[in-house]
C-alpha positions as CSV (number, residue, x, y, z in Angstrom):
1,X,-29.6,65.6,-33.0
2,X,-29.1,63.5,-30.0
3,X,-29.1,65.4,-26.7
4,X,-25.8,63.8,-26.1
5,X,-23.8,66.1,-28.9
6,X,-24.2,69.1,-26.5
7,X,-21.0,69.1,-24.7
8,X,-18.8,70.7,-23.1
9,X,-15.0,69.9,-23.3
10,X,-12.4,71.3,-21.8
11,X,-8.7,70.3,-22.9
12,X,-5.6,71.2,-20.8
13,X,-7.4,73.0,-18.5
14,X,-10.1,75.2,-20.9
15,X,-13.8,75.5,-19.7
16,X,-15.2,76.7,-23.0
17,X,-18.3,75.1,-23.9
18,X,-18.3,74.2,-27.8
19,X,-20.0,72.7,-30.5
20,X,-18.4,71.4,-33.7
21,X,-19.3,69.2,-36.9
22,X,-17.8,66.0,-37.3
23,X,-15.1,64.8,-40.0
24,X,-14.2,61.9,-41.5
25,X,-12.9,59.1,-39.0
26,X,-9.3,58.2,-39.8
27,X,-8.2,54.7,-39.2
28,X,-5.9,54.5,-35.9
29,X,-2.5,52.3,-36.0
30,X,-2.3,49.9,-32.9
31,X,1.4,49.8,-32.8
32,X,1.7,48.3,-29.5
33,X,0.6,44.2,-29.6
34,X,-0.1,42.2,-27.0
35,X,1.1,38.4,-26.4
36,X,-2.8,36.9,-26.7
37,X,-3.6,38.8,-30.1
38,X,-4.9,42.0,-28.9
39,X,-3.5,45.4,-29.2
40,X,-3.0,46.5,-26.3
41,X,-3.5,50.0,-27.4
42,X,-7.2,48.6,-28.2
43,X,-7.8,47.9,-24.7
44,X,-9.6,50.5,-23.0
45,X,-9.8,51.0,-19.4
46,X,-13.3,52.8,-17.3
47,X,-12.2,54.1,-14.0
48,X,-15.0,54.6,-11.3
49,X,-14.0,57.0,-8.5
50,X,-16.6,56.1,-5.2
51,X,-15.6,60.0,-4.3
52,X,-15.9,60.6,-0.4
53,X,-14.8,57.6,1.0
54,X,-17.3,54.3,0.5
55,X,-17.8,52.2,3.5
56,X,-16.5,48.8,3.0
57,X,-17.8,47.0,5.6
58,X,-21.3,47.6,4.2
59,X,-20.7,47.4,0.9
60,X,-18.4,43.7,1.1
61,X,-19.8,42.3,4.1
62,X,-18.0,39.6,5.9
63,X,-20.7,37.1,7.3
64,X,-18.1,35.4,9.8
65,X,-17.6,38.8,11.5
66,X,-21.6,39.7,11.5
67,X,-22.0,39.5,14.9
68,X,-19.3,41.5,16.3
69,X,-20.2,44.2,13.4
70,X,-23.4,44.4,14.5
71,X,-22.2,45.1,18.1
72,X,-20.1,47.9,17.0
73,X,-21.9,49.3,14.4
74,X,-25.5,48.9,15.3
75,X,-26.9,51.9,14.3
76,X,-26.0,51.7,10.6
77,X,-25.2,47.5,10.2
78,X,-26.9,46.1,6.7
79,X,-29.3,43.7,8.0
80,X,-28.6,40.3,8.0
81,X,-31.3,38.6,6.0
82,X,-31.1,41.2,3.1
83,X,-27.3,40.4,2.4
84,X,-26.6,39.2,-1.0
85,X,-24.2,35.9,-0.4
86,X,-21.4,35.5,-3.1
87,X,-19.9,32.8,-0.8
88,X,-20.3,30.9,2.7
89,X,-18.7,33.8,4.6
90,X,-19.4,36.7,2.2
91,X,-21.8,38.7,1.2
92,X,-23.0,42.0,-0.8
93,X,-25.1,44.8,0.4
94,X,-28.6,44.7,-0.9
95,X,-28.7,47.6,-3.1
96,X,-25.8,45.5,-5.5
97,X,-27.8,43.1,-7.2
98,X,-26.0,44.0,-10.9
99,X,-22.6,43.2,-9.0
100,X,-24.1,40.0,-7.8
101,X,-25.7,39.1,-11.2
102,X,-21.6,39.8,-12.9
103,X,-20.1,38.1,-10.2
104,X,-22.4,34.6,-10.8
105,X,-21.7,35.2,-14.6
106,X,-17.9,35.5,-13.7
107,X,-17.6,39.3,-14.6
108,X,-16.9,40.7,-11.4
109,X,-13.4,40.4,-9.4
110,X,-13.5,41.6,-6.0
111,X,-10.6,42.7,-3.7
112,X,-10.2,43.0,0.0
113,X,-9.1,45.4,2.3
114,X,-7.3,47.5,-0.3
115,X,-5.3,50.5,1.8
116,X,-1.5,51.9,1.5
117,X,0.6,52.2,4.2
118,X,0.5,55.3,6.6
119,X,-3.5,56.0,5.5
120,X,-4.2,59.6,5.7
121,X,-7.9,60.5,6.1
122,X,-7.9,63.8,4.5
123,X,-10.0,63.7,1.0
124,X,-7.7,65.9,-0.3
125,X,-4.4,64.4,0.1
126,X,-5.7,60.7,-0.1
127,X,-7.2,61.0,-3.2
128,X,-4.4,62.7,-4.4
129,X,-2.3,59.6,-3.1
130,X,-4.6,57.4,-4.8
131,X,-4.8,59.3,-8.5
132,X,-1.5,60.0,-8.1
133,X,-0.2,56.4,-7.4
134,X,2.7,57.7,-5.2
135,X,3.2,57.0,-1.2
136,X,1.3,58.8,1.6
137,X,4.8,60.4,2.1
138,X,5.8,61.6,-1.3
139,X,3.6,64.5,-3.1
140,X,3.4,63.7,-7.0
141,X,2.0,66.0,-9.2
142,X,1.6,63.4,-11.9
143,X,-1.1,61.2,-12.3
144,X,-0.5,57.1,-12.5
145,X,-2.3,56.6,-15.8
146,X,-1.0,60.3,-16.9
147,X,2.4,58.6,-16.7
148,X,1.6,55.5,-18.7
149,X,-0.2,57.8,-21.2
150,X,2.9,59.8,-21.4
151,X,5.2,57.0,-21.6
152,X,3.4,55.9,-25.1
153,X,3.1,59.2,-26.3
154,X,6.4,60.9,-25.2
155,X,5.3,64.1,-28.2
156,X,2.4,64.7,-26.7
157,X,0.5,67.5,-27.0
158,X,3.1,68.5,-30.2
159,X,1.5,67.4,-33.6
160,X,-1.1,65.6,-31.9
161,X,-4.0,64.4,-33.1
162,X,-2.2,63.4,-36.3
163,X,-2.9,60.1,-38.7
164,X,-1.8,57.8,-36.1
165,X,-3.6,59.4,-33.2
166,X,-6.8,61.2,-33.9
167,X,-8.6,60.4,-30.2
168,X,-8.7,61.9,-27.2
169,X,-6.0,60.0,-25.6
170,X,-8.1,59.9,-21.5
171,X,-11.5,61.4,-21.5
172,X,-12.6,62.4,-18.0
173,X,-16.9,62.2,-17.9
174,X,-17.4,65.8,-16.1
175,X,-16.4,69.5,-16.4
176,X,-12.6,68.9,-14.6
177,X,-10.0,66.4,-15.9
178,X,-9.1,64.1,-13.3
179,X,-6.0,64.0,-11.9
180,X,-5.4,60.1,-12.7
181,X,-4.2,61.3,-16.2
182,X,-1.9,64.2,-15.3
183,X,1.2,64.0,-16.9
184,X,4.8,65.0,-15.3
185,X,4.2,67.9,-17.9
186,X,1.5,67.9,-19.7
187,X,-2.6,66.9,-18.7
188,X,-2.9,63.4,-21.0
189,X,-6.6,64.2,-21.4
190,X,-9.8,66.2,-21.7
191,X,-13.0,66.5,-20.0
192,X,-16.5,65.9,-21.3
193,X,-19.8,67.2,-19.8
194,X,-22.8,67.1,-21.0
195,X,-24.8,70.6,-21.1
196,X,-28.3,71.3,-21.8
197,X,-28.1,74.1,-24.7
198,X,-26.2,74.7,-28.0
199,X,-23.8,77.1,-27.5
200,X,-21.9,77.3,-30.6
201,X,-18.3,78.4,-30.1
202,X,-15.3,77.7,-32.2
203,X,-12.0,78.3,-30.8
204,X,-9.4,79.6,-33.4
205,X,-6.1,79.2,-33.0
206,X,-2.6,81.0,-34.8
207,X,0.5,79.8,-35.8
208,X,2.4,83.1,-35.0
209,X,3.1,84.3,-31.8
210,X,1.6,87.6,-30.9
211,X,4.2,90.2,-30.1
212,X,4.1,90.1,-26.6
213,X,5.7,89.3,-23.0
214,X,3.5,86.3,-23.0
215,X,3.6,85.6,-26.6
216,X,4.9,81.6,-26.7
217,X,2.0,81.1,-23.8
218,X,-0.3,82.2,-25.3
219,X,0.6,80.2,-29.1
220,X,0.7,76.8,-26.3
221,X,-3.0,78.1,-25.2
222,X,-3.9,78.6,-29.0
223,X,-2.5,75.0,-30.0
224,X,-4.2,73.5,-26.7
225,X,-7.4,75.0,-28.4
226,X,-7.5,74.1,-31.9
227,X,-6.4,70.6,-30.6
228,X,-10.0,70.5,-28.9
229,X,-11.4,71.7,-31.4
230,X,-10.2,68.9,-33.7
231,X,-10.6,66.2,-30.7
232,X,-14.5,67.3,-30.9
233,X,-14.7,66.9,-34.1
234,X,-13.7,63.1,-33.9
235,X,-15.6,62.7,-30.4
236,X,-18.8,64.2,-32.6
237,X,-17.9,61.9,-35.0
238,X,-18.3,58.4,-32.7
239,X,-21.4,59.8,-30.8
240,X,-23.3,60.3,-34.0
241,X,-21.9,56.8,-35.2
242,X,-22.0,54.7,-32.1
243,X,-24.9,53.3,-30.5
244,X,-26.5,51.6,-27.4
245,X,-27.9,48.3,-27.7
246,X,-28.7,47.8,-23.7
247,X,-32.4,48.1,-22.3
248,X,-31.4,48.4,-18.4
249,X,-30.2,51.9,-18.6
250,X,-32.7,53.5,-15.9
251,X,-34.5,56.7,-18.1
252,X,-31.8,60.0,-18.3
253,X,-32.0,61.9,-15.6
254,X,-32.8,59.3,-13.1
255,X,-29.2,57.8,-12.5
256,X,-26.6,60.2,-13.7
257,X,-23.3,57.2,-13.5
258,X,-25.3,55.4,-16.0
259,X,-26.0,58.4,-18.0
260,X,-22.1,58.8,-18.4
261,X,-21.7,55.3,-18.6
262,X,-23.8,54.8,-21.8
263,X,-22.0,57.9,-23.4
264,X,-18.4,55.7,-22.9
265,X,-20.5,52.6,-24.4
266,X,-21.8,54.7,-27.7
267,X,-18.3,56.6,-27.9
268,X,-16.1,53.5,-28.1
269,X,-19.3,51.3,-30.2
270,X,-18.8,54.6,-32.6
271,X,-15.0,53.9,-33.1
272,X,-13.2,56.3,-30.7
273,X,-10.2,54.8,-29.9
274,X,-9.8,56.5,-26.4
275,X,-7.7,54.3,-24.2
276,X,-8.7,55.8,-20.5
277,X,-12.2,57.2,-19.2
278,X,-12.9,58.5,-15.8
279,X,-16.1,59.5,-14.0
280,X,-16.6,60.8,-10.8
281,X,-19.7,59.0,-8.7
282,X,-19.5,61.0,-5.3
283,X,-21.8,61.6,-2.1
284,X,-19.9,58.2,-0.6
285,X,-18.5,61.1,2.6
286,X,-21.5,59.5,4.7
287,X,-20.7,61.2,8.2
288,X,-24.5,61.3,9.4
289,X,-27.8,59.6,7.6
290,X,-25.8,56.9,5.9
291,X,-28.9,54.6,6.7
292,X,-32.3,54.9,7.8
293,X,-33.6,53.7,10.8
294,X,-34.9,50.3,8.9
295,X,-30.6,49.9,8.1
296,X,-31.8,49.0,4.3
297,X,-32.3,52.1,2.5
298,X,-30.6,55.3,2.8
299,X,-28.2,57.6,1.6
300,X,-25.4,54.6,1.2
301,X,-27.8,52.5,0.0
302,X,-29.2,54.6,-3.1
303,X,-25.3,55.2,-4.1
304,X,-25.0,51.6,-4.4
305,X,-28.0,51.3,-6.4
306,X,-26.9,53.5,-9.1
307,X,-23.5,52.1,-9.1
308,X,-24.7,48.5,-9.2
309,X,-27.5,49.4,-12.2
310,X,-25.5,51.7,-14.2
311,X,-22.4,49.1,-14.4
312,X,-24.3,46.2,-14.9
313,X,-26.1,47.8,-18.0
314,X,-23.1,49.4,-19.2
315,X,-21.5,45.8,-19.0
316,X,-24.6,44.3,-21.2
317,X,-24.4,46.9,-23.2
318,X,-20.9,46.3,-24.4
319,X,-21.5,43.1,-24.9
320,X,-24.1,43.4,-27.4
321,X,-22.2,45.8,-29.1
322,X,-19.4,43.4,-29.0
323,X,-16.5,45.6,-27.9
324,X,-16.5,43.6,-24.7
325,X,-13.2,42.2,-24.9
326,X,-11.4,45.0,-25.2
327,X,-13.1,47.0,-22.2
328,X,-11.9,46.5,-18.2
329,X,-13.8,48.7,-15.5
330,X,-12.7,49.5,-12.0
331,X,-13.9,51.0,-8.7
332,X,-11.6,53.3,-6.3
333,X,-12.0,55.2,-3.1
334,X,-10.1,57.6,-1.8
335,X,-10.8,55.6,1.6
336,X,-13.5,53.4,3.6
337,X,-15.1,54.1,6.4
338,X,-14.5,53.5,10.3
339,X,-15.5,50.3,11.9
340,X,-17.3,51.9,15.0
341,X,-20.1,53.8,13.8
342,X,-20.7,57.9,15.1
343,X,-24.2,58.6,16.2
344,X,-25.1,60.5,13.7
345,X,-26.3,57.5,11.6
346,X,-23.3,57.4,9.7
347,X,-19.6,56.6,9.9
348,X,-16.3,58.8,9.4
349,X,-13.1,58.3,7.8
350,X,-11.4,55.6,7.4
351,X,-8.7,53.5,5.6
352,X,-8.9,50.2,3.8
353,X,-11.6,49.0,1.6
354,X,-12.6,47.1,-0.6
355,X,-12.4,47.2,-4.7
356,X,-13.6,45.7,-7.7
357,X,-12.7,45.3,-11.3
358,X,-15.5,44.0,-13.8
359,X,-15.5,43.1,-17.3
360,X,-15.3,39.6,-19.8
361,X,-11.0,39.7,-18.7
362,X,-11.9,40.0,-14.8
363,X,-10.5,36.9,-13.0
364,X,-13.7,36.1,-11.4
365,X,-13.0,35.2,-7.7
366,X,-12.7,37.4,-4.4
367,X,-8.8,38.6,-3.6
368,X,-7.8,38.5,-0.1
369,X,-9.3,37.6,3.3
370,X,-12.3,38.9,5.3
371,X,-11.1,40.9,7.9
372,X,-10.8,40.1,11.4
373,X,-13.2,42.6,13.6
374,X,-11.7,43.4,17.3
375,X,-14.9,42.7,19.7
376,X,-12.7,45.7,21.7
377,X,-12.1,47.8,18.9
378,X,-12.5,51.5,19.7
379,X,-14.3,54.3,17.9
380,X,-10.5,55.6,16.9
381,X,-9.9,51.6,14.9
382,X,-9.2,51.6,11.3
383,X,-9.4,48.3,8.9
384,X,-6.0,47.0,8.6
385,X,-4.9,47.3,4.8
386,X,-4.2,43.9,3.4
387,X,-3.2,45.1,-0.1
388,X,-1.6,47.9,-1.5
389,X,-3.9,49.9,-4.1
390,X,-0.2,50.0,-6.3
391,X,-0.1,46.5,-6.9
392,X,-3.5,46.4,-8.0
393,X,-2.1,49.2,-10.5
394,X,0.8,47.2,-11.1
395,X,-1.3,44.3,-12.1
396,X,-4.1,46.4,-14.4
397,X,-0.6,48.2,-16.9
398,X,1.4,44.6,-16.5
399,X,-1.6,42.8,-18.2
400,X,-3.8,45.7,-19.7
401,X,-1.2,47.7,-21.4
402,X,1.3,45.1,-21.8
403,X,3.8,46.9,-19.6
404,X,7.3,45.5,-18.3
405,X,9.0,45.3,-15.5
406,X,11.3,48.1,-16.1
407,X,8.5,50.4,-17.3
408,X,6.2,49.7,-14.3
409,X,8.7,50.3,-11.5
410,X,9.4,54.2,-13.1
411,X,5.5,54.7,-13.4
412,X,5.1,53.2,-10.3
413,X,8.1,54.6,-8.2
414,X,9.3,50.9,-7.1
415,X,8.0,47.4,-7.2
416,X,4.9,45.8,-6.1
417,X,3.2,42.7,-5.4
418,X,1.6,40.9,-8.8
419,X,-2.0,40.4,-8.0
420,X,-3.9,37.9,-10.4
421,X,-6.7,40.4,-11.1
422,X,-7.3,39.5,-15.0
423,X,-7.8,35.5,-16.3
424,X,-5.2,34.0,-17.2
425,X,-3.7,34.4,-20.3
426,X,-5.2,37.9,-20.7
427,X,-1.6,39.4,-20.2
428,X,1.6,39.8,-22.2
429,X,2.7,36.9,-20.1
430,X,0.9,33.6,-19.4
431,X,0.1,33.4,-15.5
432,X,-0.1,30.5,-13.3
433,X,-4.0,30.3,-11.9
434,X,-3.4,31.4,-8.4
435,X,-6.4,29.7,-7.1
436,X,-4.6,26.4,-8.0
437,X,-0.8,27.2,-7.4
438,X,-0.6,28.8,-4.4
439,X,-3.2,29.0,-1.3
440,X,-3.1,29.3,2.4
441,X,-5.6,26.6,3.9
442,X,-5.3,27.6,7.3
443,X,-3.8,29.4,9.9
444,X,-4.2,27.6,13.3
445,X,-4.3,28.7,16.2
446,X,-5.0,32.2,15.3
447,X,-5.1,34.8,17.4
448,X,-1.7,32.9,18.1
449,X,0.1,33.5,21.3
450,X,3.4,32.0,21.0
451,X,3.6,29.3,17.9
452,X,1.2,28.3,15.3
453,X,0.5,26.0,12.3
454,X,0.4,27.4,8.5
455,X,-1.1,25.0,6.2
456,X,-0.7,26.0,2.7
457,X,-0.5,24.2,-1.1
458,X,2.1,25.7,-3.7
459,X,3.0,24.6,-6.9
460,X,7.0,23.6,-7.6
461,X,8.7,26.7,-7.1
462,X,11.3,29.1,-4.8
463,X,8.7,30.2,-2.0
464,X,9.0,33.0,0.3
465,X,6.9,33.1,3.7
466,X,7.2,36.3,5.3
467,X,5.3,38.4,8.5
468,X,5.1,42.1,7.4
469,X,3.8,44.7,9.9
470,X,0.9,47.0,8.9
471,X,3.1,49.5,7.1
472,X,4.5,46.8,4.5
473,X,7.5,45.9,6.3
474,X,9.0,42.7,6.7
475,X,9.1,41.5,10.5
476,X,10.2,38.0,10.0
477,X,10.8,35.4,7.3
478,X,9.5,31.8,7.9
479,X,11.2,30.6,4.7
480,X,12.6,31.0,1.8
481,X,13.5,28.3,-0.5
482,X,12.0,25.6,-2.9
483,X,8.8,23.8,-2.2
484,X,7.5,20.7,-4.3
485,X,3.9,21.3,-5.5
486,X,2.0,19.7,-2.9
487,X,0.3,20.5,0.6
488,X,2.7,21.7,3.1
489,X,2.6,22.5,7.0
490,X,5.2,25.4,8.6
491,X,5.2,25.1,12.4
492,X,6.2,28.9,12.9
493,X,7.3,30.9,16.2
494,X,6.1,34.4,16.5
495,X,6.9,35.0,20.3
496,X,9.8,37.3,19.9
497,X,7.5,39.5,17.8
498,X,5.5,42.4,19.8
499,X,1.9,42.0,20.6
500,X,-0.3,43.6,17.7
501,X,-2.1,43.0,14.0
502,X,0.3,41.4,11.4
503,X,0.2,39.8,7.6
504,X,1.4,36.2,6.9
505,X,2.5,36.9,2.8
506,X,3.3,33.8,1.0
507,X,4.6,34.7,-3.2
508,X,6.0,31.9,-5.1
509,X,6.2,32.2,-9.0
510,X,2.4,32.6,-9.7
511,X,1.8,35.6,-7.3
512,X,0.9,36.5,-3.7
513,X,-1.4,35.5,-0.9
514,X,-1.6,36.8,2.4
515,X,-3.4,36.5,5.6
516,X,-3.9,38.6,8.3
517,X,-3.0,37.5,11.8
518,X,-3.1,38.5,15.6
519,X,-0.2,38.4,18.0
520,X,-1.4,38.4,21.9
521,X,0.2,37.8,24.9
């Protein structure tokens, strides 16, 4: 028996290790279709949480910034001449040669300065922000994908599995179900650890309530159990029927994302049809020894190194099994890192940061601009956000899971800014390519002091140009009307605007672009 079949599950909160046979696989309905073809309840989606906080700046390095980085960082900057370049004025730390490799075979889409407004540094309460997908100022108890789960599933847990729906509908990769896939009511998931020994437990369960104060709690606890036990069953099932095809998993033991990784590839390659999996890869809260003295290896870089090996192989694995298609991965972090390194080697908490998606669907391209690096900034300086992480949500259920308008702004708590994360095509609606519909040229001068000069292309559409602040608010629109498809220049005057760190948004009818800007006087 593979050592994989040890595991230990734990549904709606239970933390009994179990074993269990398999059973016959039952053939799953895909009732919801999307516009390309695909169910889009065949689409599966691997979350990666960077737990602790992963520095940005040394993980997406902006080239055109080096300098001053260097300056106010030295201590723990990614030397120069190691830097994987992805463009002219942007590179990848050294460690992420799988994510270099995806990106040059158009598998990897990155995204900028990714933040929320009002950033709080706690781990606690900004990772509950992000899993949570609500503002910094709201406390959700739900989780975003919990939500979306619930929304298909509105029985759930009551008859379920059943005919329809034999699968696990989220599988978190660990001994806790992550938050991400908390329902309003109910947890939309189970967790699944691996453990080293065969403890055989069955869980039995009763259809009569005992005769007690606590009676109908304890039948719920009793149905939550024989669920897992039948959600084992068909988990047992696809690990003894799936397999992995990949030789650049590292041995097991040696790089333990990739060990969970390859347990997602056999799991779906054996026919599960669970839609969401999570796994945790922490150790990213580098306060002190994020680098060695050389700045190329250290504690930062080794967690890159396993993230960048364990996703590439994962991603050539499910490709030779040929379930590519139907599978989207995606990083998060609760938050990046400070600009101004401490002097401990290391850095402390900060706010934006960048995130990537990878996968066959991925648009392959970076999102967003490289941000602009104070040679004055102080210890105290955080990255300005340039996208919210819930319009990068917004985009994944809108073309992922097919989701409308209507439906995302109740998961979502309100409306957000499309992002063109996924090819074109891939969604339930056929999207304008970005890269050729709308694009900001250049912004001159900038820093601007009283006027400046946007030069920007759009297709023919109703165009809004608009300065938000660095909580998402709108300061001042530049226009708002219909452009031609063709270049375009928009003298602009910001000089009635206080001094400080702003973002030029442009979004026509194929999306968003923004720019950052500085005000001085």
């Amino acid at each position: 028996m593979k050592r994989r079949n040890f595991i230990k599950i734990a549904g709606a909160g239970a933390t009994i290790p179990i074993l269990f046979n398999g059973m016959n696989r039952v053939a799953k309905a895909s009732p919801f279709e999307n516009s390309n073809g695909l169910q889009s309840s065949d689409r599966i989606l691997v979350l990666i949480n960077l737990a602790g906080g992963n520095d940005g700046l040394n993980t997406l390095i902006p080239l055109d910034q080096y300098e001053t980085l260097r300056k106010v960082r030295p201590d723990v900057i990614h030397p120069q001449s190691s830097i994987l370049n992805i463009s002219d004025g942007l590179g990848l730390h050294s460690s992420l040669t799988g994510f270099k490799e995806l990106f040059e075979q158009e598998k990897l889409c990155a995204v900028q300065n990714v933040g929320y407004p009002l950033q709080n540094q706690s781990h606690f309460r900004s990772a509950d922000i992000w899993t949570s997908g609500s503002t910094s100022t709201v406390y959700e108890g739900s989780g975003w994908l919990g939500r979306f789960l619930a929304l298909r599933h509105p029985d759930f847990p009551s008859s379920y599995p059943n005919s329809q729906f034999t699968d696990p509908l989220s599988i978190t990769m660990g001994s806790v179900t992550s938050n991400t896939c908390q329902g309003q009511i109910y947890d939309m998931g189970m967790a699944v650890a691996e453990i080293d020994d065969g403890s055989n437990i069955l869980i039995g369960g009763t259809d009569t309530p005992p005769d007690t104060y606590a009676g109908e709690e304890i039948l719920f606890i009793n149905t939550l159990m024989s669920q897992t036990n039948e959600y084992f069953a068909v988990i047992n099932q696809a690990l003894e029927s799936g397999n992995n095809l990949s030789e650049k998993y590292p041995e097991d033991g040696e790089n333990q994302l990739a060990n969970k990784l390859k347990t997602v590839a056999n799991l779906i390659s054996g026919g599960l049809n669970t839609q969401v999996y999570v796994i945790n890869h922490g150790g990213f809260d580098t306060h002190a020894n994020q680098v060695n003295i050389d700045g190329l290896t250290g504690a930062h870089a080794d967690l890159l190194d396993e993230l960048s090996v364990a996703v590439a192989a994962f991603q050539d694995d499910i490709e030779k099994l040929g379930v590519a298609d139907r599978v989207l991965g995606m990083t998060f972090s609760e938050f990046g890192r400070r600009i101004v390194s401490n002097a401990s080697l290391g850095t402390d908490h900060g706010s934006a940061a960048p995130l990537f998606l990878f996968g066959t669907s991925v648009n392959p391209t970076v999102l967003g601009n490289n941000p602009v690096i104070d040679p004055d900034v102080e210890v105290f300086h955080n990255l300005e956000w340039e996208f919210d992480f819930k319009s990068i949500y917004w985009s994944v259920l809108r073309d992922w899971f097919s989701l409308s308008e209507s439906e995302l702004e109740t998961l979502l708590f309100g409306t957000f800014d499309y992002l063109p994360v996924l090819k074109q095509g891939i969604g339930s609606a056929s999207e304008l390519d970005i890269a050729k519909d709308l694009r900001i040229e250049n912004i001159y001068p900038n820093p601007i002091r009283d006027y400046s000069r946007l030069n920007f292309y759009s297709s023919e559409s109703w165009l809004k140009a608009s300065v938000l602040d660095l909580q998402g608010r709108e300061m001042k629109v530049l226009a708002d009307k219909h452009f031609s498809a063709n270049y375009h220049t928009m003298n602009f005057y910001l000089g009635d605007l206080p001094q400080a760190h702003y973002i030029l948004k442009l979004q026509n009818s194929s999306g968003v672009v923004t720019q950052n800007i500085v005000l001085v006087k």
